[in-house]
C-alpha positions as CSV (number, residue, x, y, z in Angstrom):
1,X,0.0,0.0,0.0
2,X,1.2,3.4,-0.9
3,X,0.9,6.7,1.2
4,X,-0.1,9.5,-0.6
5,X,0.1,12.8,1.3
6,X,-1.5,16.2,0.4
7,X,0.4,19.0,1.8
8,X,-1.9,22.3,2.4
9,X,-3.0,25.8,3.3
10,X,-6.8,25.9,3.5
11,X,-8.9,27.2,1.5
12,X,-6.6,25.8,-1.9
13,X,-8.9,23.2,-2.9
14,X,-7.9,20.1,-0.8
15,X,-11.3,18.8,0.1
16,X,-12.5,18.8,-3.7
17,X,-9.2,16.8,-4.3
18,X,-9.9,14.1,-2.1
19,X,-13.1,13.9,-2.7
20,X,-11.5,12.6,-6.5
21,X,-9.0,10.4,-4.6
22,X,-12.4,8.5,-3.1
23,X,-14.1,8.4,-6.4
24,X,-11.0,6.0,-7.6
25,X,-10.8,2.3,-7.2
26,X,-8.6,1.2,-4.6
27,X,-8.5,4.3,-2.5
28,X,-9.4,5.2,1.0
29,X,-9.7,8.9,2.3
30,X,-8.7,9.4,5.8
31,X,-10.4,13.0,6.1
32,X,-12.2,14.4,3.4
33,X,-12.6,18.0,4.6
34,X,-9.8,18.3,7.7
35,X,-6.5,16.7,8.2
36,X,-5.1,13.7,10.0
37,X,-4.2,15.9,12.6
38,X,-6.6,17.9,13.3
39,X,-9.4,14.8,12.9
40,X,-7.1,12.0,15.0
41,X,-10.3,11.3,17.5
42,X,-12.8,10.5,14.4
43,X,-9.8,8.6,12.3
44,X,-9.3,6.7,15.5
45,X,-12.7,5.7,16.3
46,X,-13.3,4.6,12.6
47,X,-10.8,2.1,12.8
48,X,-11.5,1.3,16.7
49,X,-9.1,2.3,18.3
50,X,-9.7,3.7,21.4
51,X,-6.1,2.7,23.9
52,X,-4.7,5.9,22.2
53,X,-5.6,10.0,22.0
54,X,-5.3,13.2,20.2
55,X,-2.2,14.2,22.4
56,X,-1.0,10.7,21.9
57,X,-0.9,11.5,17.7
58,X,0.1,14.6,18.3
59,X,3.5,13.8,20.1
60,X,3.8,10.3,17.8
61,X,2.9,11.2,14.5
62,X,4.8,8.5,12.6
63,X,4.0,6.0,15.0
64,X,0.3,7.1,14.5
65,X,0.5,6.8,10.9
66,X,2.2,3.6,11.7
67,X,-0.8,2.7,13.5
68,X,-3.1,3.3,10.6
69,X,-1.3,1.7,8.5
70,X,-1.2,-1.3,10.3
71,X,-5.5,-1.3,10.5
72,X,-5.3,-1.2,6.8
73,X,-3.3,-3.5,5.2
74,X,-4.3,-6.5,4.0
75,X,-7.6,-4.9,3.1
76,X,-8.2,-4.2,-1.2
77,X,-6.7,-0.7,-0.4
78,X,-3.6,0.1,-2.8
79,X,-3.6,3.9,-2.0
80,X,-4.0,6.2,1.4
81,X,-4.9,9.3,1.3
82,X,-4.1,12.1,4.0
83,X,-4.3,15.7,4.3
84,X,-1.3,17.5,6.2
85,X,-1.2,21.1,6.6
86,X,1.6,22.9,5.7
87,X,1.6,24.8,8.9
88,X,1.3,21.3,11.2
89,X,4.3,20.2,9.0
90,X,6.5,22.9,9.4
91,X,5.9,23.1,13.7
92,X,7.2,19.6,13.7
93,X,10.2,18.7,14.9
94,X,13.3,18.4,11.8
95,X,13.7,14.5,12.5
96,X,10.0,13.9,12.2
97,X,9.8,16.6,9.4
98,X,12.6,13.5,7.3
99,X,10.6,10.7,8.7
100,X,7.2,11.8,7.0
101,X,8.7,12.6,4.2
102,X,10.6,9.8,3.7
103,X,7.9,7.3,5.0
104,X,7.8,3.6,3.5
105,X,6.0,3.8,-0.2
106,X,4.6,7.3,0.6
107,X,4.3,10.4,-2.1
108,X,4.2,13.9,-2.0
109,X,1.4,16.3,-3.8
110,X,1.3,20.1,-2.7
111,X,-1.6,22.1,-4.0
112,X,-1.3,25.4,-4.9
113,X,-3.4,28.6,-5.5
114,X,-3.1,31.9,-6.1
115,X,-2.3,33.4,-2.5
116,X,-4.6,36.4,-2.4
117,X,-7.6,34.4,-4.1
118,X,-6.8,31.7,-0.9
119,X,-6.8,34.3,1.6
120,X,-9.7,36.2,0.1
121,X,-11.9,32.8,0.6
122,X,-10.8,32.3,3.8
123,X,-12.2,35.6,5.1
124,X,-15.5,35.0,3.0
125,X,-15.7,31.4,4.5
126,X,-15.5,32.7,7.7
127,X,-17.6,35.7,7.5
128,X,-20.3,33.5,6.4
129,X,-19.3,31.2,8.8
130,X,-19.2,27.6,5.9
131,X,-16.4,26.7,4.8
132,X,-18.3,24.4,1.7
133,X,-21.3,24.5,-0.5
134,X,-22.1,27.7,0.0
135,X,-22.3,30.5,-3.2
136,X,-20.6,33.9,-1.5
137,X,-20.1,35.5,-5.4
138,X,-22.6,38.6,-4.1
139,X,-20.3,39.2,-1.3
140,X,-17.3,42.1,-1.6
141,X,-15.4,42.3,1.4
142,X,-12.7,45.1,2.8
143,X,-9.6,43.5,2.3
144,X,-6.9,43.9,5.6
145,X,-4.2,45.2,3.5
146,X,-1.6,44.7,6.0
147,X,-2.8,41.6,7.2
148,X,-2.9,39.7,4.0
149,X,0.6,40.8,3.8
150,X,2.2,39.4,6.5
151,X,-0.2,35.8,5.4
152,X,1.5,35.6,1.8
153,X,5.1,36.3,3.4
154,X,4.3,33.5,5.4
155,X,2.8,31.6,2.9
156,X,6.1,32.0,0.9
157,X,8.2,31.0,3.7
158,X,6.5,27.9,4.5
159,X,6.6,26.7,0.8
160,X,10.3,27.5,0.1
161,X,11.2,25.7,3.3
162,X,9.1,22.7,2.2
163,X,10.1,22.6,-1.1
164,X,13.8,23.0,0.2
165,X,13.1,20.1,2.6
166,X,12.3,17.9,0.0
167,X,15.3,18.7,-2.1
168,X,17.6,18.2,0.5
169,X,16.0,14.2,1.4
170,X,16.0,13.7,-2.4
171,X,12.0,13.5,-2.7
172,X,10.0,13.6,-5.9
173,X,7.1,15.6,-5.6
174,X,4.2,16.8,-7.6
175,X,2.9,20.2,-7.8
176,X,-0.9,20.6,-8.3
177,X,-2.2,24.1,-9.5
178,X,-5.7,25.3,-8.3
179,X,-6.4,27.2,-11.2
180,X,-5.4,24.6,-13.7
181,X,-8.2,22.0,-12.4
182,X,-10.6,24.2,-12.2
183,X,-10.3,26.3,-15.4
184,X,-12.1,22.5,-16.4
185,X,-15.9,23.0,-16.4
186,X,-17.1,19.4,-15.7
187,X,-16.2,17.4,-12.7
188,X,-15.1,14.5,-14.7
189,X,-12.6,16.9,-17.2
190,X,-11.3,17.9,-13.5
191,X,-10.8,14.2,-12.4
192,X,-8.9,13.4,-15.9
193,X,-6.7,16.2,-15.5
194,X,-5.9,15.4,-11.8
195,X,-5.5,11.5,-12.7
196,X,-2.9,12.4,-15.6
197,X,-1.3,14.5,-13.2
198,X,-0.8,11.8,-11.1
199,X,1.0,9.9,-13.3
200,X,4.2,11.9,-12.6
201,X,4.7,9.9,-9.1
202,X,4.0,6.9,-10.8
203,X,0.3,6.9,-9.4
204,X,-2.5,5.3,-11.9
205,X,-5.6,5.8,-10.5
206,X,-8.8,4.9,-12.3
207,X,-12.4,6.5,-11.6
208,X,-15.0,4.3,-10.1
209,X,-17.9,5.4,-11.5
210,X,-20.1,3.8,-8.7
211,X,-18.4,6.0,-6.2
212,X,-18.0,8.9,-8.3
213,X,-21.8,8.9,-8.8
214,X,-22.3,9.2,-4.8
215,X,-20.4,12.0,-3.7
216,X,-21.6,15.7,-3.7
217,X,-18.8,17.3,-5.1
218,X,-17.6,20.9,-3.4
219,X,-17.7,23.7,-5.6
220,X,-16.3,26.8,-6.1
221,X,-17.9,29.0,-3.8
222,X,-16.7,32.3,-5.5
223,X,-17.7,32.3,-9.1
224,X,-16.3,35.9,-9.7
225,X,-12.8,35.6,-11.8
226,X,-11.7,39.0,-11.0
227,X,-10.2,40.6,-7.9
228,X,-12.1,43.6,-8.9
229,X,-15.3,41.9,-8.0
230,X,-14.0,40.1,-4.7
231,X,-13.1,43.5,-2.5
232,X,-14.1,47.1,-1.8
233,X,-11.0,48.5,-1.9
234,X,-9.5,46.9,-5.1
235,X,-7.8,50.4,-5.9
236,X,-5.8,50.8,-2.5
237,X,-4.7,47.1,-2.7
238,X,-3.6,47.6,-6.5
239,X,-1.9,50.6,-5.3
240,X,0.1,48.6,-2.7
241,X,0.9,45.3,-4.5
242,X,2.2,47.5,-7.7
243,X,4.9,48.9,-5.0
244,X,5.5,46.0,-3.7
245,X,6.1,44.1,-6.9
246,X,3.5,41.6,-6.2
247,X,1.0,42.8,-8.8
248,X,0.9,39.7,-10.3
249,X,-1.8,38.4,-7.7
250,X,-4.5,40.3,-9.6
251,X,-4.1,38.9,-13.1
């Protein structure tokens, strides 16, 4: 069996993509819509396990993946799915930071969006309080100028130290784009696209069509494809980012 880990910031698209890694054959999900580590008491209790805790995970993460691992093999499974978030990732520890990584027959995917179209979504989700399935295109929002900021510096920082990590333990790695799935209108176009991406680590999922039939697919909840029509003050921000050579976000 083969670990396949999706590194994360929220709000970039995750849950939609493993909502296509359960629609394949031979796939198991661990957490749709959170992480394995913020979700340890529900991934726990699915496989009944109840002699170890959140803190438990927390402290032990490879020895908790360990753990899962061992509940699922010699099932039909062929590929694991988890979520990690980029931020959990980069708090652990360096020698635990190389042993995920380099766990037995695991991959690495890291999804990517544009940074200022992930943090306008967050504060959108969160002012509507859903994170999923809602439609918040009629909403325009004052965008913290400052604030949003200091999130993509951090953003940056967090995926040139990842992507430096993986260099330096030798790690393939795919990248996948947020905007190139989803410039795909139908769900199935998506899937194809994501499925041929794949292919790069050596990963050839198929679709079961069953499964793909059952599950309620997230959606984009912004349909708007301009900045322009996301925030209030669009002219202030383009103002800033043009002096501080990040005008790029807007396109």
């Amino acid at each position: 069996m083969q670990n396949i880990f999706v590194l994360f910031f929220g709000r970039t698209g995750s849950s939609y993509l493993m909502q296509v890694f359960k629609s394949c054959h031979k796939t198991k999900v661990l957490s749709a819509y959170g992480e394995i580590f913020t979700s340890i008491d529900i991934i726990l209790r699915s496989f009944n396990i109840d002699n170890k805790n959140t803190e438990w995970a927390i402290n032990n993460p490879i020895e908790y993946l360990d753990l899962i691992n061992n509940k699922i093999k010699n099932t039909n499974i062929d590929y694991l799915f988890s979520k990690i978030q980029i931020k959990y990732f980069m708090n652990l520890s360096p020698d635990q930071q190389s042993r995920l990584i380099n766990y037995p027959d695991s991959k690495i995917i890291i999804i990517k969006r544009n940074i200022l179209d992930t943090y306008i979504s967050e504060v959108k989700a969160k002012q509507v309080n859903k994170m999923s399935m809602v439609d918040t295109s009629d909403i325009k929002i004052h965008l913290d100028i400052n604030d949003f900021l200091e999130y993509y510096k951090l953003v940056i920082s967090y995926y040139k130290r990842l992507t430096e990590l993986l260099r330096e333990n030798n790690k393939k790695y795919l990248i996948l784009n947020y905007e190139d799935i989803h410039e795909n209108r139908l769900n199935v176009d998506k899937i194809n696209y994501i499925l041929e991406k794949l292919k790069y680590l050596d990963l050839n999922l198929n679709i079961n069509h069953d499964m793909y039939k059952s599950i309620n697919f997230v959606f984009k909840q912004d349909r708007n494809t301009s900045i322009k029509n996301k925030i209030l003050n669009y002219h202030e921000l383009n103002k800033i980012l043009t002096i501080e050579g990040l005008k790029y976000l807007l396109n």
